[in-house]
C-alpha positions in Angstrom: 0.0 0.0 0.0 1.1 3.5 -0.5 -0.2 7.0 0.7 0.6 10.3 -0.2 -0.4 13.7 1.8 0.2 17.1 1.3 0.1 19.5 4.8 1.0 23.0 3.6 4.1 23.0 1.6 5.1 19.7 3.0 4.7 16.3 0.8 4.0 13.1 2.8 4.7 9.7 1.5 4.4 6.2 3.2 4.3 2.5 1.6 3.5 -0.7 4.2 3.6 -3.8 3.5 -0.3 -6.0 3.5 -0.6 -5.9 6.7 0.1 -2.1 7.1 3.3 -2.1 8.6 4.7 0.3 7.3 8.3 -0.2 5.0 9.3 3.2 4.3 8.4 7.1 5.0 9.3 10.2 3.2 8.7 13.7 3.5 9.6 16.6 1.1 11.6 19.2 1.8 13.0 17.0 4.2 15.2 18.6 7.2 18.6 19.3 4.9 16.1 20.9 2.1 14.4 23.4 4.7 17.3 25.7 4.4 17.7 26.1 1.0 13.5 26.7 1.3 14.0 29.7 3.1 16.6 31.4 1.0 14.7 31.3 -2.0 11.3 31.9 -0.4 13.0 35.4 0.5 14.8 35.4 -2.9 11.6 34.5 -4.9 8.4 35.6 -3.1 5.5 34.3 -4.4 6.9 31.4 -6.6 5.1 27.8 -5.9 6.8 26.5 -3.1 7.3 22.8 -4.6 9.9 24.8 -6.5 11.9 25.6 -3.7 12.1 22.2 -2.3 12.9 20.8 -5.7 15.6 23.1 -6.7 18.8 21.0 -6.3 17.0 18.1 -8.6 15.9 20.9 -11.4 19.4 22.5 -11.4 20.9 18.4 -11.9 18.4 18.3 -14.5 19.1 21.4 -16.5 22.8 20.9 -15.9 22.9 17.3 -17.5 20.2 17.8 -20.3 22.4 20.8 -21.1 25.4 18.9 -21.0 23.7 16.8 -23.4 22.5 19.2 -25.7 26.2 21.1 -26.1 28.1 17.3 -26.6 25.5 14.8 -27.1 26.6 13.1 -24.6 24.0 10.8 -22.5 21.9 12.6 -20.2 22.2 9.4 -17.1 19.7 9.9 -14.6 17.0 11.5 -16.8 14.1 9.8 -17.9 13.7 9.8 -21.5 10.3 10.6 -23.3 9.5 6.6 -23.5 10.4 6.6 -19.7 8.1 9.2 -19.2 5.3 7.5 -21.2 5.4 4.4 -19.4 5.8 6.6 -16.0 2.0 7.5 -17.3 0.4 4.7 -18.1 1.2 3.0 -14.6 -0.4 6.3 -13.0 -3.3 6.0 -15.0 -3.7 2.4 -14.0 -3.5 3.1 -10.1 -5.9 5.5 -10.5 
């Protein structure tokens, strides 16, 4: 089983097993994000706050796609469009 929650700007994830015991918890930002959170929430009032506590991951993105783009070299740890497809069609079947 999973769950996911939202409180605020916080994201909330849990998966237990059948008996709900639960295997693994995750929350976003987590404590070593919240920094970074502030600084741009002063630095970038009004943006969506998911933004802030996704930064580091869109700046690896943007850095490797680039990467790609300027030597065509592979972009590793970036889902492809077919990934992305396929990322899709299992959301639509849990839902």
């Amino acid at each position: 089983q999973m769950w996911k929650h939202w409180r605020g700007d916080t994201s909330y994830g849990m998966v237990s097993d059948a008996d709900g015991k639960e295997l693994f918890r995750h929350s976003m930002p987590d404590e070593e994000d919240e920094a970074n959170v502030e600084t741009l929430e002063k630095r970038y009032p009004g943006a969506m706050p998911y933004f802030f506590s996704q930064d580091p991951d869109y700046a690896t993105v943007k850095e490797r796609v680039g990467k790609q783009c300027a030597t065509g070299e592979e972009a590793t740890g970036v889902a492809t469009i077919d990934i992305a497809c396929e990322t899709l069609k299992v959301a639509e079947y849990l839902v």
